[in-house]
N, C-alpha and C positions, 0 to 999 in steps of 0.2 A: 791780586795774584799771590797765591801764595807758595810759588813755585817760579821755578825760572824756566819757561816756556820754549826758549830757544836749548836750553840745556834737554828738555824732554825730548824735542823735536830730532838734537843728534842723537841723543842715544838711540831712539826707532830706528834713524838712518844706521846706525852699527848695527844693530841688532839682525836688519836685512843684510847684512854680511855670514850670515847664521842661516842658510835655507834649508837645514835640515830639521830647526827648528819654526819655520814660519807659522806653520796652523799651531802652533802650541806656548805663542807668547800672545798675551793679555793686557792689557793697563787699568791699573785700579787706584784710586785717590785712596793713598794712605801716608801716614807719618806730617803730613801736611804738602805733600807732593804728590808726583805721579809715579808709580810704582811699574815695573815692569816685571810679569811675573812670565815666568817658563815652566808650563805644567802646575802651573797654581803655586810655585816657589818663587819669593821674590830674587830673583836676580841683582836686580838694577832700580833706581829712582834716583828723579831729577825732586832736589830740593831747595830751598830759600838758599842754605849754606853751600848749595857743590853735590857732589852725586853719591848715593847713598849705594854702598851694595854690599852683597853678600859674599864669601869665604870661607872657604875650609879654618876651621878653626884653629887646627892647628899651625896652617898660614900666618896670624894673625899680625904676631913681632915681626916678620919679613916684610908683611904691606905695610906697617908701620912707618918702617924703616927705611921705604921708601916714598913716604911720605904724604899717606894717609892718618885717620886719625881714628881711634875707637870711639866707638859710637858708646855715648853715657846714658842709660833710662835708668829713670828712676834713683840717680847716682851714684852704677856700677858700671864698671864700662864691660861691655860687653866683646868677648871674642866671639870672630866671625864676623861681625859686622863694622862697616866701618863709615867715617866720612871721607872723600875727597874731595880738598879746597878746589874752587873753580878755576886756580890759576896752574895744576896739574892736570886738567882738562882742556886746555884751552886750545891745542890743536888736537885733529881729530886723530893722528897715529896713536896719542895719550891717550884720548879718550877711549878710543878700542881697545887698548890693550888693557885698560880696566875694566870695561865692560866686558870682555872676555872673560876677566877672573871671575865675575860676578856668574857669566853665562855656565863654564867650567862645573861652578858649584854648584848651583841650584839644575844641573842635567843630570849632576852627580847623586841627587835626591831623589827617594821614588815620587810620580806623579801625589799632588793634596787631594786625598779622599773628599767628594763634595759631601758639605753638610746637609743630613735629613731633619727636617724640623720635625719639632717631636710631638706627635700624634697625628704624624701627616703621612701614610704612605707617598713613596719617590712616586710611583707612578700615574697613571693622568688622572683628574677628578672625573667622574660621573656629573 
């Protein structure tokens, strides 16, 4: 397992606190978790470390400071995105109200254009 399972499981249940986004949230394995995407934007993800989500960037120092952590790839840390430790999640009022920031930002996105592979027309084969 390379994620923490019951952490994926609350996030869905927050997420269904959201019904205006219901048909338009997804789960996709990335980062080495489960990803939750809104309109093909990731929101939220349950990871090995606590919950991964997204943010207005210029948020960033404020969720810090409340005690999330910037997310490091490739050894820069990246605004907008961030970690939070599992034990800042650990009841579910915390856990929604960070799933919310994450929900906030990625509805604040326009929908991700799907990808056309190339030399395939989108529409159906013959």
């Amino acid at each position: 397992m390379a994620y923490d399972e019951e952490l994926a499981r609350r996030i869905g249940a927050a997420l269904a606190e959201y019904p205006e986004h219901a048909g338009d949230v997804t789960e996709q394995r990335m980062f080495g978790g489960l990803a939750f995407l809104l309109r093909g934007r990731m929101a939220a993800a349950a990871t090995k470390g606590g919950l991964m989500l997204r943010c207005d960037p210029a948020e960033t120092d404020q969720q810090v400071a409340a005690g999330a952590e910037r997310m490091v790839m490739r050894g820069r840390e990246l605004d907008g995105w961030l970690l939070v430790p599992e034990t800042l999640v650990a009841d579910e009022a915390e856990l929604a109200k960070w799933v919310g920031i994450g929900v906030a930002y990625a509805a604040s996105l326009p929908p991700k254009a799907r990808a056309v592979t190339a030399g395939r027309s989108p529409g159906p084969r013959r």
